[in-house]
N, C-alpha and C positions, 0 to 999 in steps of 0.2 A: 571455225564457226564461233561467234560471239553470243554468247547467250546474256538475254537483258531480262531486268527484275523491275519491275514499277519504271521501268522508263529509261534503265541503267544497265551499260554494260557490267557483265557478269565481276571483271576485274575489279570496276570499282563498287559493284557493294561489296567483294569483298572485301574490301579494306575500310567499309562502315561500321564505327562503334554499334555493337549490340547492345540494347538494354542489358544485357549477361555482365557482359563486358563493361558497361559503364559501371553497373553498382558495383560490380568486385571490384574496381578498383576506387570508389569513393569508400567500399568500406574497409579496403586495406587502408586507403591512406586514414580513415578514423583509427581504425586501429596503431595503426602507428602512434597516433598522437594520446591515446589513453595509455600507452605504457609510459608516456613522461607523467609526472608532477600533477599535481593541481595545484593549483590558487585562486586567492578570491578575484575576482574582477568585477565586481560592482554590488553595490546592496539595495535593493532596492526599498524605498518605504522611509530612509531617513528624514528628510522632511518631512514635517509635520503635515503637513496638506496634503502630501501621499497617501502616507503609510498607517497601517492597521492601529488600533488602540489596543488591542490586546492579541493571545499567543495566536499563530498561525497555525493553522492543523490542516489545511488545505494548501493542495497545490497541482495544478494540472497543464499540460498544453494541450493546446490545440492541434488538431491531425498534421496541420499542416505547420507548427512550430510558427506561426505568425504570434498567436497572441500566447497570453499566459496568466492561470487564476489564480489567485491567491483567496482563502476566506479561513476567516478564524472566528474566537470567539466576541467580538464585535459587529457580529450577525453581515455583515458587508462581503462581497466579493467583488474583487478590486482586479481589472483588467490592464494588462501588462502588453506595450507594444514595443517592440525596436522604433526610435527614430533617431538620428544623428544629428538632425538640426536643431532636437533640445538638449541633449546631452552630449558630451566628448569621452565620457568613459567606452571602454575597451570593448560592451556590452551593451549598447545604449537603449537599454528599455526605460521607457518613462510610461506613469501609469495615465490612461486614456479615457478611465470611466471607472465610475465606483455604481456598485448595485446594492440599493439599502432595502433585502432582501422580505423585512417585515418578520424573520426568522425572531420567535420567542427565548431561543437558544443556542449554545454554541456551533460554529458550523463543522460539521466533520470532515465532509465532501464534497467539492463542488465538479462539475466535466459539463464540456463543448461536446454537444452532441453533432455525429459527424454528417458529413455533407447539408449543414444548417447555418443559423445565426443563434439556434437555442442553448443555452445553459442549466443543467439540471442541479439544486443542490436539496442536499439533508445534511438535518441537524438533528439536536439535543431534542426538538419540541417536538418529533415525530411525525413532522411533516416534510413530504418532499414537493420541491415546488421547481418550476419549468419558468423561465423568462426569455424573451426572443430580443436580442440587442441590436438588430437591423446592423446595419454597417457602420462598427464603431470607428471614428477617427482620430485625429492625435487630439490634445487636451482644448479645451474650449476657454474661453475666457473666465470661465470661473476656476479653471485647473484642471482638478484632478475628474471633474463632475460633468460625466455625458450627458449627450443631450438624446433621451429616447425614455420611453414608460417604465415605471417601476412598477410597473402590476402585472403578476407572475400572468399567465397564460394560461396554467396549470398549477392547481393544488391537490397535492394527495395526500387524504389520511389515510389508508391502508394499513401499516405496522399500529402495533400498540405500544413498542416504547420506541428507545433513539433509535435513527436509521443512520448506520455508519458508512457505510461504504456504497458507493453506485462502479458499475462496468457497465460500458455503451456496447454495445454493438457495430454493426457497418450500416448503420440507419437513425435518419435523424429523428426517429419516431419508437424504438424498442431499448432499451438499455432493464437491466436488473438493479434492483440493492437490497441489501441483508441488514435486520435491525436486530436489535439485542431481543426483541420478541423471538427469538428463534425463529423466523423465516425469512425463504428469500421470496424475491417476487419481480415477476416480471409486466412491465409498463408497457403501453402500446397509447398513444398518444391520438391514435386517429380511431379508437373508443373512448368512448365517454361511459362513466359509469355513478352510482350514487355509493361514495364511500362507506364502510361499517357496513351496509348492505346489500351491496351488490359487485365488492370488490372481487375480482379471478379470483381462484386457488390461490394459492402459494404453491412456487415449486418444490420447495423445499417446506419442510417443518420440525424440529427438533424440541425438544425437550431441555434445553439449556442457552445459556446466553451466543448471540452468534454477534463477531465484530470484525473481518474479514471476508473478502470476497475477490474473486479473482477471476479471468478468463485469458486465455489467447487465442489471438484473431489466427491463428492456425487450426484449431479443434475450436470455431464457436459453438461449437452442439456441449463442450464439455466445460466446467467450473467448479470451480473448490472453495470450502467454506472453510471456515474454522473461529474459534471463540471457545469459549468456557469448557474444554476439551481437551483431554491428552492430544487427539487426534485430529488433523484434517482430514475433511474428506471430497473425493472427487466426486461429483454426479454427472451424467452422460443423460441431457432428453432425448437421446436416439430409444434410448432402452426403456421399456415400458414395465413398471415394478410387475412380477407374475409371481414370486414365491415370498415367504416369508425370511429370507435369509437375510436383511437387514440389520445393523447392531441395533440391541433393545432401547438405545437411547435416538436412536435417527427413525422419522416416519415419513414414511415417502408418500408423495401424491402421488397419482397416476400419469402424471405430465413427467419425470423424471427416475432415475436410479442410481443410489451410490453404488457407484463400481469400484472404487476404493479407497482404503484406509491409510494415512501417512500416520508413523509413527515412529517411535527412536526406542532403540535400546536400553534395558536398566542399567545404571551403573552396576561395572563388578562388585566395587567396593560399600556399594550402598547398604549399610546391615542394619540401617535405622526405618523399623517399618509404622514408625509413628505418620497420620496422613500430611501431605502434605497440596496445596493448589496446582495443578495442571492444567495450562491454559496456553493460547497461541494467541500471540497481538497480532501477528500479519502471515499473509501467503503472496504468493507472487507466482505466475505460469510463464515460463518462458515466450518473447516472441519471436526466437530465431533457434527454436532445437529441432527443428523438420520433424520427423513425424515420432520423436521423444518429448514427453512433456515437465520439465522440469516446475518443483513445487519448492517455496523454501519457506517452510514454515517456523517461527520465531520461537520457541519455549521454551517461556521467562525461567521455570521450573528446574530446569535442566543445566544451572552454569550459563545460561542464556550464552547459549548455543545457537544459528543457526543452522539447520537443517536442510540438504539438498536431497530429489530425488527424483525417480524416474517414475512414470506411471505403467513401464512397459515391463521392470523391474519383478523378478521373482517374490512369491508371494510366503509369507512364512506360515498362513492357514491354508488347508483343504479344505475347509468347510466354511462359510458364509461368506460374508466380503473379502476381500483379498486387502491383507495388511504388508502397507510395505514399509523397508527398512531404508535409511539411508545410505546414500552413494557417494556422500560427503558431509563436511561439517568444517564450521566459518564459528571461531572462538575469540575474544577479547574483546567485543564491545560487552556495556551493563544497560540492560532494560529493566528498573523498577522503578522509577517512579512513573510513568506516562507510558499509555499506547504506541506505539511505532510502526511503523512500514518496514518493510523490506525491499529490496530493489534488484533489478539489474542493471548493468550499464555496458557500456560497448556496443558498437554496430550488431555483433552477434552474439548479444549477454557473454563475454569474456571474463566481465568482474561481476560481484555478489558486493552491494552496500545495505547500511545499517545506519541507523543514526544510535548514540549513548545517551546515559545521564550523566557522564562527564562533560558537554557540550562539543563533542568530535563528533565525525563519523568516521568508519570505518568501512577499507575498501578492501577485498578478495579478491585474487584467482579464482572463476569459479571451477577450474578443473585438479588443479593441486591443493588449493585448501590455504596457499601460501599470504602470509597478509600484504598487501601490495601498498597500502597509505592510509594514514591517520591523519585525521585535517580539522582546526576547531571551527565548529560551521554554524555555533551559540553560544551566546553566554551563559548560558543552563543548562537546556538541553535540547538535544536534534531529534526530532521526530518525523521528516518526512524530508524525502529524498528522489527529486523527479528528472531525470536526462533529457536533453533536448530529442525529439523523433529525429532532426537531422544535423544537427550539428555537436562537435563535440563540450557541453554545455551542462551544467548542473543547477538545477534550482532547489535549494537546503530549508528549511525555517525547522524553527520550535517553538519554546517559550517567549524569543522576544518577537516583536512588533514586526520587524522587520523580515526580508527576504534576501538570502544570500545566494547570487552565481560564483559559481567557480568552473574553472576552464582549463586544460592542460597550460602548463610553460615549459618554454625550454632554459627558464633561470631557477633561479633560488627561488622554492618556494617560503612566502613568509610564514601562510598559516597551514604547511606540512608542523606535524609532530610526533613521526617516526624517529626521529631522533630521542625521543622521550620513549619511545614504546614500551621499551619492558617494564619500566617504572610506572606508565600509564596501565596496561595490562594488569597486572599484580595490584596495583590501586583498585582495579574495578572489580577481580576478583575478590579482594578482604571484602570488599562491602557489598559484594553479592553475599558471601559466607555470611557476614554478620545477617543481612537479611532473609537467609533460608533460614537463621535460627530462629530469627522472631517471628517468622511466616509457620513453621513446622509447631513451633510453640504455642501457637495461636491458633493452628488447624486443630492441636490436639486439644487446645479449652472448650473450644466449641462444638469437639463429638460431644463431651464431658457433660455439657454444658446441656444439649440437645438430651441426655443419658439422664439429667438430673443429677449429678453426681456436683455440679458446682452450687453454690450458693452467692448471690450478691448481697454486700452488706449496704447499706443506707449511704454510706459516703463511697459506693463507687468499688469499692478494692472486692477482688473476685477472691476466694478460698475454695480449694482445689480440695472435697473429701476423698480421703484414703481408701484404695479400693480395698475391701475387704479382704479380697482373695492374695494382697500380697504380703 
């Protein structure tokens, strides 16, 4: 007896790729291909008529890896499409539209919000603003310059200073971002409201600078923050605040809960208790750890370290928020001069990336810790590090103008510099050293200073009075 499914005998759907089945095997075979090499394969922005006038700090795709943003501080967000009939390179994006956003200041963040045509960005001016690009096509007779309205759709003053960072949601109408005012806050496009006074809550509210923001579309009820803080921290809006057991520096609205704390261990050997800055440039939530949430928080503070962890992770307090330790740790890039990202990459975040101020970035195992590739991805330095959603594909920038892919190869990579590594490593080490000493020496002038204990002379040079008691 033949048993039939939609139409088909039983025989042959069994022998029908399953959706199961198809992505395990598109994501083994990605996987395959991130354990080779990388190299550059295209830059994009070299001509003039392209590319950015100044650093790129911005960089995102689209859900669907069609398009790609770039916005830096030349207030522009410049739209990136594959076509092959303008270009022959290996990567053929050529840019398709440039957006002259009316932004007063540098862009931090730009995202495609999803199932739309809209583009959300913030800056420096602390506004975030909403543009709808209708159906961008390849480059028009003037070039690089689409043809559709440059007047945003959406302007929000809400934050009171820069808003760094935006997360979308799975709606082309809700996304979050967190500004150096210490809060986050969440958008809803289909209200309208009178900014300064009549903006929502915040969901978030702290007491110190926030410049990170993170979500995974696996837990969108949960997000983690972090900025001018030893600590990230997760909040859950499942959980409605009911007791006061919050840290004294985080205040919760009623729309949300930190459930807990990411934090790293003191060095053994740290016997210098002069103060010194603690602070996190970036967080990242995994999109592929099932019902673990991996966080990798950056602190500069720490040997610029990054930091893996789990949220499911044993807790080392009984009492108020639950503080967790790390479950790994990613060593050899240097974060001091610029802000940076963290990342993951692989079909199933396999590697942990980082951009330096050497102008590399650097790649990780994220399960052994082991360093997997060093690649120069600027001529100064790499701040932001985005993987294609589906292909095996990197989009790099920093301080220059420009946008760098890079791609696995099965040859000689040219801009690998794991060949250099321990000489690169121990470089970046001495001059993290040198810089914790002028940082710790500068933290300690300014208790001093706040204490009364310093004095400025007329030409500038500071004199340090003798404590009495020594």
């Amino acid at each position: 007896m033949i048993s039939h499914a939609a139409g088909l005998p039983l025989t042959l759907t069994q022998n029908l790729p399953s959706l199961t089945r198809s992505t395990c095997f598109r994501n083994d075979c990605l996987a395959s291909l991130f354990r080779r090499p990388l190299d550059r394969v295209n830059v994009l922005g070299e001509e003039e008529a392209e590319g950015h006038t100044g650093c790129v700090n911005a960089l995102s795709w689209a859900h669907d890896g069609e398009l790609l943003l770039s916005g830096g501080d030349d207030t522009t967000v410049r739209i990136w499409r594959m076509d092959s009939t303008v270009s022959d390179a290996e990567y053929p994006f050529v840019c398709c539209a440039v957006i002259h956003t009316g932004h007063r200041a540098n862009i931090f963040n730009a995202r495609m919000l999803p199932h739309s045509s809209r583009i959300a960005t913030v800056a420096g001016d602390k506004q975030i603003l909403v543009f709808d690009i209708g159906e961008v096509h390849g480059p028009s007779a003037r070039g690089c310059e689409g043809r559709y309205s440059e007047t945003p759709t959406h302007t929000l003053r809400c934050h009171e200073d820069r808003v760094k960072r935006i997360v979308t949601e799975d709606s082309p109408d809700v996304f979050l971002t967190v500004s150096e005012d210490g809060t986050v806050r969440q958008h809803d496009l289909r209200t309208s409201h009178a900014c300064r006074t009549g903006c929502p809550a915040p969901l978030v509210q702290v007491d110190f600078e926030l410049t990170s923001l993170a979500m995974s579309p696996l837990t969108p009820y949960q997000f983690v923050v972090a900025g001018d803080s030893a600590y990230g921290y997760l909040f859950d809006r499942r959980h409605l605040q009911t007791t006061s057991s919050q840290p004294s520096s985080v205040f919760s609205t009623d729309l949300t809960t930190c459930v807990r704390r990411f934090g790293r261990p003191e060095p053994a050997d740290d016997a210098d208790s002069r103060p010194r800055r603690q602070h996190i440039t970036g967080a990242r939530m995994s999109s592929h750890a099932g019902d673990e949430v991996h966080v990798l928080p950056f602190h500069a503070y720490s040997g610029d370290v990054v930091y893996r962890y789990s949220a499911l992770g044993e807790s080392e307090e009984e009492k108020g928020t639950p503080t967790i330790m790390p479950i790994q740790k990613y060593a050899g890039a240097r974060n001091v001069d610029t802000v940076k990202d963290v990342n993951f990459l692989g079909p199933s975040d396999e590697y942990v990336t980082v951009g330096s101020d050497d102008g590399n970035f650097f790649v990780w195992n994220k399960e052994n810790g082991n360093l997997h590739g060093i690649y120069e991805g600027d001529g100064s330095v790499v701040n932001v590090i985005e993987g294609h959603p589906h292909l095996p594909l990197l989009a790099v920038s920093g301080i220059d103008t420009t946008v760098k892919l890079f791609a696995p190869t099965d040859e000689e990579s040219e801009f690998s510099r794991m060949d250099n590594a321990e000489a690169i490593i121990e470089r970046n080490q001495r001059s993290r050293s040198i810089r914790s000493i002028r940082s710790v020496d500068m933290a300690a002038l300014m208790q001093l200073y706040e204490a009364g204990q310093v004095r400025v002379s007329v030409d500038g040079d500071s004199d340090v009075i003798p404590c009495r008691n020594q």
